[in-house]
ZAMARGU-4260 file (C-alpha; in steps of 0.2 Angstrom, whole numbers, plus 5000, padded with zeros to 4 digits):
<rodrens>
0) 5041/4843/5053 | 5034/4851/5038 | 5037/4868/5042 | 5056/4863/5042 | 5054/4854/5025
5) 5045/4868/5019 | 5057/4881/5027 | 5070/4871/5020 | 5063/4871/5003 | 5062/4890/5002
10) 5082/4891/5009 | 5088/4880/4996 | 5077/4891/4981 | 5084/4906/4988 | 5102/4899/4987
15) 5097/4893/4972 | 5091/4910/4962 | 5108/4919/4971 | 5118/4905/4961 | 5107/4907/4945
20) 5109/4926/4948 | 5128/4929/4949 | 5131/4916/4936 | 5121/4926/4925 | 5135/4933/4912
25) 5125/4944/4902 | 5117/4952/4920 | 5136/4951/4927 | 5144/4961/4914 | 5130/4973/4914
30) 5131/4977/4935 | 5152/4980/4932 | 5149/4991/4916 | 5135/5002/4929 | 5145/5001/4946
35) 5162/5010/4931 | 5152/5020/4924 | 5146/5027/4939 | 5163/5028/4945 | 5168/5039/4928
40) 5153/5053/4931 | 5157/5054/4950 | 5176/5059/4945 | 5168/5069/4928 | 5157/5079/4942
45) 5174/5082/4952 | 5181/5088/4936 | 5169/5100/4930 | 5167/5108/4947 | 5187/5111/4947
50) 5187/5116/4932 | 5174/5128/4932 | 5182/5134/4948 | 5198/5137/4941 | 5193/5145/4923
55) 5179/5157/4932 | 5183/5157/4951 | 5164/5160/4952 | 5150/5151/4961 | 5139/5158/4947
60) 5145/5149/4932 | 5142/5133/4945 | 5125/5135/4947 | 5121/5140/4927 | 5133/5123/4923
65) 5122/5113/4935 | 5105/5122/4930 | 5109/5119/4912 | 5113/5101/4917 | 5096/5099/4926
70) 5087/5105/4914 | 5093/5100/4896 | 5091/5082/4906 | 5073/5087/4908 | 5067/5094/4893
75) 5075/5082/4881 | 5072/5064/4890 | 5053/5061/4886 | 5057/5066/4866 | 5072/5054/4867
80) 5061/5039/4872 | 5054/5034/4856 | 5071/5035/4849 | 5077/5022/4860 | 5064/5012/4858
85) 5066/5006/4841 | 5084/5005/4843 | 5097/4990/4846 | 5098/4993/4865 | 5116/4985/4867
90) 5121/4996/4851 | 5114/5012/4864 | 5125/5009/4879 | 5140/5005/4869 | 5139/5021/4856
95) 5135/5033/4872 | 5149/5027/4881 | 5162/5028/4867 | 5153/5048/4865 | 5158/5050/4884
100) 5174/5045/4880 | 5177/5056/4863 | 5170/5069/4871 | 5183/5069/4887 | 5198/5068/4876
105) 5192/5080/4871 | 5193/5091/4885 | 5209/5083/4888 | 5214/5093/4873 | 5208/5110/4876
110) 5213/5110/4892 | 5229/5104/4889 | 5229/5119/4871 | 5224/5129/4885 | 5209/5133/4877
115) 5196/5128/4888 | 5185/5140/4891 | 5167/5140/4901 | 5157/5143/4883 | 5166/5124/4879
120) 5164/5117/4897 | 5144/5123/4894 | 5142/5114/4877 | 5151/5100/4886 | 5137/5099/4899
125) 5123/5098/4884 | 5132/5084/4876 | 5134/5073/4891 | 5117/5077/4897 | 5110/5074/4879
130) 5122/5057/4878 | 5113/5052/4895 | 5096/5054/4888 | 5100/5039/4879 | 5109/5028/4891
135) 5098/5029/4904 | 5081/5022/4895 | 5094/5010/4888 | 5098/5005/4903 | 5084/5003/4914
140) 5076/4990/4896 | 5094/4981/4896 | 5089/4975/4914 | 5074/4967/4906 | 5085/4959/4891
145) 5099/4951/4903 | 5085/4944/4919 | 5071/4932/4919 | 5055/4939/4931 | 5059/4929/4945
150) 5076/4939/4945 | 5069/4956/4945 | 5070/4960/4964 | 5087/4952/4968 | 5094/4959/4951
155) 5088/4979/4952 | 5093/4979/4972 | 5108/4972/4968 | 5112/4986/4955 | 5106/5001/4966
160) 5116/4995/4981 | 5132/4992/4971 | 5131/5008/4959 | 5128/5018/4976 | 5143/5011/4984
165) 5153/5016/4966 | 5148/5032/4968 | 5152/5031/4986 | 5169/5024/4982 | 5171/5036/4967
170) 5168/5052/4975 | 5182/5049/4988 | 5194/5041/4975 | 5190/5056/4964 | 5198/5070/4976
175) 5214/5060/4979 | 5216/5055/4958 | 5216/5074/4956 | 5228/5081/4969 | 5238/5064/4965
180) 5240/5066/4948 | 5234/5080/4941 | 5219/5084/4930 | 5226/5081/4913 | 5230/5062/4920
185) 5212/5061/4926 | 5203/5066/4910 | 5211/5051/4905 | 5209/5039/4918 | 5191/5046/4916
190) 5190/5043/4897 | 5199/5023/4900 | 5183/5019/4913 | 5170/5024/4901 | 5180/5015/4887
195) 5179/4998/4899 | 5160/5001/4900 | 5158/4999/4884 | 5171/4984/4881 | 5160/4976/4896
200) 5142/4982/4887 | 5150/4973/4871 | 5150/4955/4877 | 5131/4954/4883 | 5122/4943/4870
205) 5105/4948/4867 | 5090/4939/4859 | 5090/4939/4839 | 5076/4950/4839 | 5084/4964/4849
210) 5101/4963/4840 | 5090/4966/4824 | 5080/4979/4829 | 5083/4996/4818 | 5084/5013/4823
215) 5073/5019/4809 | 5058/5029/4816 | 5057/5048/4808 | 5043/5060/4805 | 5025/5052/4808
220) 5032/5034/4816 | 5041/5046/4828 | 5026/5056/4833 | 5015/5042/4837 | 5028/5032/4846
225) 5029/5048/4858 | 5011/5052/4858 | 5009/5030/4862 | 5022/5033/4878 | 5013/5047/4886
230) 4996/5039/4884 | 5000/5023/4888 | 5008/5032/4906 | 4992/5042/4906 | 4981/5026/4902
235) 4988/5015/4916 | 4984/5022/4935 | 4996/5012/4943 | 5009/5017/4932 | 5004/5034/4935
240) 5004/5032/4952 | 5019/5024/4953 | 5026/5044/4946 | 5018/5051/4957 | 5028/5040/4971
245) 5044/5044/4963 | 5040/5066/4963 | 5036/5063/4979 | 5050/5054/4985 | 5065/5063/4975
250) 5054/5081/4981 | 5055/5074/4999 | 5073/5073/5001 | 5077/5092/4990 | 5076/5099/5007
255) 5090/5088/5013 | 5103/5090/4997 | 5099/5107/4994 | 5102/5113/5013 | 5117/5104/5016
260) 5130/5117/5019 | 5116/5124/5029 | 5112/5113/5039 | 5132/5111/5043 | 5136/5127/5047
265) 5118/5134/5054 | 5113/5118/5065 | 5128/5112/5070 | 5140/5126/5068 | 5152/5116/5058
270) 5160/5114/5042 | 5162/5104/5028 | 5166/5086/5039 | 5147/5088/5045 | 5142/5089/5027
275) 5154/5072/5024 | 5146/5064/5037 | 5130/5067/5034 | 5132/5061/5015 | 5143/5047/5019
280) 5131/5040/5031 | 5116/5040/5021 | 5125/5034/5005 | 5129/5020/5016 | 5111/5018/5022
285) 5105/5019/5004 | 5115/5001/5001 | 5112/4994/5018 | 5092/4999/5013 | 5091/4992/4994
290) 5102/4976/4999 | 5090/4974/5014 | 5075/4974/5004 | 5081/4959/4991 | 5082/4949/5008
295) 5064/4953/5014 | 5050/4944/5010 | 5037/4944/4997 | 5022/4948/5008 | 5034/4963/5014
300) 5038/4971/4999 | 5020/4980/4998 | 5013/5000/4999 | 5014/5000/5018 | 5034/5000/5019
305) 5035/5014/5006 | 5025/5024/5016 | 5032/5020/5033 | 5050/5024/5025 | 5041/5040/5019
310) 5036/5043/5038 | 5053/5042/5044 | 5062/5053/5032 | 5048/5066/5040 | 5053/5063/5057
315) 5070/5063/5053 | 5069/5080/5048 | 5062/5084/5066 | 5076/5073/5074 | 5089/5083/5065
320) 5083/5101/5071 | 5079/5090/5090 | 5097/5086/5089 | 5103/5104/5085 | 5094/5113/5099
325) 5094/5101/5115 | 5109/5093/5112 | 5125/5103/5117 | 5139/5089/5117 | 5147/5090/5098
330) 5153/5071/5099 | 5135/5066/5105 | 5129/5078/5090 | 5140/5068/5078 | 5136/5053/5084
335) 5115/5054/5084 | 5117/5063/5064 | 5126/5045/5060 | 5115/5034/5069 | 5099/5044/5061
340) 5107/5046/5044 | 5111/5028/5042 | 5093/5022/5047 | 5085/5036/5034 | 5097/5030/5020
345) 5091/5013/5023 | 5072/5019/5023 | 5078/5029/5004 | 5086/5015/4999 | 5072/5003/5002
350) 5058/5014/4995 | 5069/5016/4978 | 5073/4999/4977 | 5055/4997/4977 | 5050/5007/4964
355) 5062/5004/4954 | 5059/4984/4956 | 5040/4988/4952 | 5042/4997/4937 | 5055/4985/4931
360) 5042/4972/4933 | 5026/4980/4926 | 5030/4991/4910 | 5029/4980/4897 | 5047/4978/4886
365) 5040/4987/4869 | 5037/5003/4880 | 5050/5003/4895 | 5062/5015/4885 | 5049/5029/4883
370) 5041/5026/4898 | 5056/5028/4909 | 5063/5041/4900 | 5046/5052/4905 | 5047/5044/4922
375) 5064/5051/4924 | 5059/5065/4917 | 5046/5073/4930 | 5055/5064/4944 | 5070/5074/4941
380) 5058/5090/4937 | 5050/5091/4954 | 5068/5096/4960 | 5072/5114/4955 | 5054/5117/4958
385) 5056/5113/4977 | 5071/5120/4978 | 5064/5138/4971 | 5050/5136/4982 | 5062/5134/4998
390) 5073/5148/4992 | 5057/5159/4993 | 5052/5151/5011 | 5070/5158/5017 | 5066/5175/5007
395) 5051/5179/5015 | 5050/5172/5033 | 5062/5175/5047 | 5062/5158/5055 | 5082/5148/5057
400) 5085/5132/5047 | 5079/5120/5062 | 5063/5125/5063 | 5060/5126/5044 | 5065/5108/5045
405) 5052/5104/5059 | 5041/5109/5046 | 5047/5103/5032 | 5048/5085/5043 | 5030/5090/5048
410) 5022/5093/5029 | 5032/5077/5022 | 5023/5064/5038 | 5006/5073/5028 | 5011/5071/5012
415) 5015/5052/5012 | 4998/5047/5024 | 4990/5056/5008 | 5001/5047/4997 | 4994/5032/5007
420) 4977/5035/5002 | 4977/5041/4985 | 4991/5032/4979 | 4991/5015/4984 | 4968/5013/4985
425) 4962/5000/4974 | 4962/5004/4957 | 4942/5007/4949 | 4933/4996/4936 | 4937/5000/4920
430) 4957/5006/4924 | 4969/4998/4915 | 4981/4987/4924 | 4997/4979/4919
</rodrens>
């Protein structure tokens, strides 16, 4: 009898946070402003790659567009922190996204002048990326403006599960928007969704305090409000360890997004519907994973389901290049890749739920812009890094993609037991906590 009370009880406060959640307005019109403006830079990455296509027919201007992307995103995120910081956050996300929309008309205009060229389409790439450096730390501190504690885990899952499906839904309405009605049409459909973002970012109200705050910090205030966000990431261990988590976890899954195509054609002796299905079904995973883990409970949500999750992306490695060999039957084929892409989705989209809700939670609110903007930063670094190093495995070994995947698989099952240990052990006396 008191097990049902009690059980009861905890239904009705779980019903009871959901209510408090969605009829948030503030948190509300920040998830709608993410899950458009995730749809804008879904059809802006469309764009760019056809017009990069049809202004160079080259696969080389790609790469430098996407290298330049990468790593302008890289070196300039830490040394934007600070900025953000001291500035009015809502003021942030509205100004950047008004930028993304100057900036696309004007592409729209030199494409339209004809005279786009890939010099313009390069400094385009800076200025979005540089724009982005802003409105991600932004971003990621508005959460903690619109949501009280107790919200964090339903809030952030919430966001990550419906911006993937944006980008999901965005991607595949992006190709039919361009053959439909053209690119000049979709600049400006483009240009009208980061214009609704902003409208949307406008009606949050923020604490008098925030909506006060200055962007004044230059010279010697800057330099100590940078030098305070990597020491105060260097100070904490489980904030550094929480880093190390994310490299770990964006490094794991480089094998995967950089070998696509071959994987696709090698593997599986097909073409681009394997690379579809592949990166339909774990998109799909991802937001069946990160709405999963705001359903789980507390005692759940601890080190031991990161690193299970970081096992299974390891076997699933092995279970691709299994799959590839013994299996003959191409429908069987298809069938096992979506079944396994699916559950290794989930098991991303739960372990970036969970950092994600755990950094949220324990970085302090003076210093989540510059520590998330140096977060982001080595997370995202570890990337090109990886993939050099596997373009130098393929260069100097003869073995096929499948069993370079069995070891990839193999060294990932090692690295997150090691993460296990050194990660996730009881911090020392004397390290400073949250």
């Amino acid at each position: 009898m008191t097990f049902c009370a009690l059980s009861s009880a905890k239904g009705m406060d779980i019903n009871m946070n959901k209510h408090e959640l969605y009829h948030n307005h503030n948190y509300v019109y920040l998830l709608t402003s993410n899950i458009i403006n995730r749809c804008g830079d879904s059809l802006d990455t469309i764009l760019f790659t056809w017009l990069v296509y049809l202004l160079t027919n080259s696969a080389g201007w790609s790469a430098i567009i996407f290298g330049i992307n990468q790593a302008t995103s890289v070196i300039i995120q830490p040394f934007i922190g600070p900025l953000v910081e001291n500035m009015n956050k809502k003021k942030v996300l509205v100004l950047s996204d008004i930028a993304r929309v100057l900036l696309v008309l004007y592409i729209l205009y030199v494409y339209t002048q004809n005279m786009l060229s890939p010099l313009i389409l390069v400094f385009m790439t800076i200025s979005i990326s540089l724009i982005e450096a802003f409105h991600m730390p932004a971003g990621v501190a508005v959460i903690q403006h619109v949501l009280p504690n107790e919200h964090y885990d339903k809030g952030v899952s919430v966001n990550v599960s419906c911006t993937k499906i944006a980008v999901l839904v965005g991607t595949g309405l992006s190709g039919i928007v361009i053959s439909s009605f053209g690119i000049g049409i979709s600049l400006a459909i483009d240009a009208l969704i980061f214009l609704i973002s902003a409208l949307l970012i406008v009606k949050i109200e923020f604490s008098v305090q925030e909506e006060k705050k200055t962007n004044r910090i230059i010279g010697r205030e800057y330099l100590i409000s940078l030098r305070d966000g990597f020491s105060y990431v260097f100070d904490h261990k489980k904030l550094l360890k929480l880093c190390f988590l994310c490299i770990l976890i964006n490094s794991a899954v480089v094998p995967f997004d950089a070998l696509l195509a071959p994987i696709a054609r090698e593997m599986f002796s097909g073409d681009a519907k394997i690379v579809s299905l592949l990166s339909v079904s774990v998109t799909i995973g991802t937001i069946l994973g990160s709405l999963t883990f705001a359903k789980m409970k507390e005692e759940k949500k601890n080190n031991t389901l990161v690193t299970f999750c970081g096992i299974v992306l390891g076997v699933y490695y092995v279970f691709i290049a299994f799959v590839s060999k013994y299996i003959a039957n191409p429908i069987t084929q298809k069938l096992l890749l979506l079944i396994g892409s699916i559950i290794i989705g989930a098991a991303l989209g739960l372990m970036i739920t969970y950092v994600q809700v755990k950094f949220v939670k324990e970085v302090t609110k003076e210093y989540i812009g510059r520590v998330s903007a140096i977060r982001f930063s080595l997370t995202y670094a570890c990337a090109p890094v990886v993939s050099f190093v596997i373009s130098i495995i393929y260069k100097v070994t003869v073995v096929d993609t499948s069993s370079l995947f069995v070891g990839f698989g193999i060294v990932i099952i090692i690295l997150f037991l090691l993460a296990n240990k050194i990660t996730f052990s009881p911090l020392k006396k004397g390290d400073k906590s949250y």
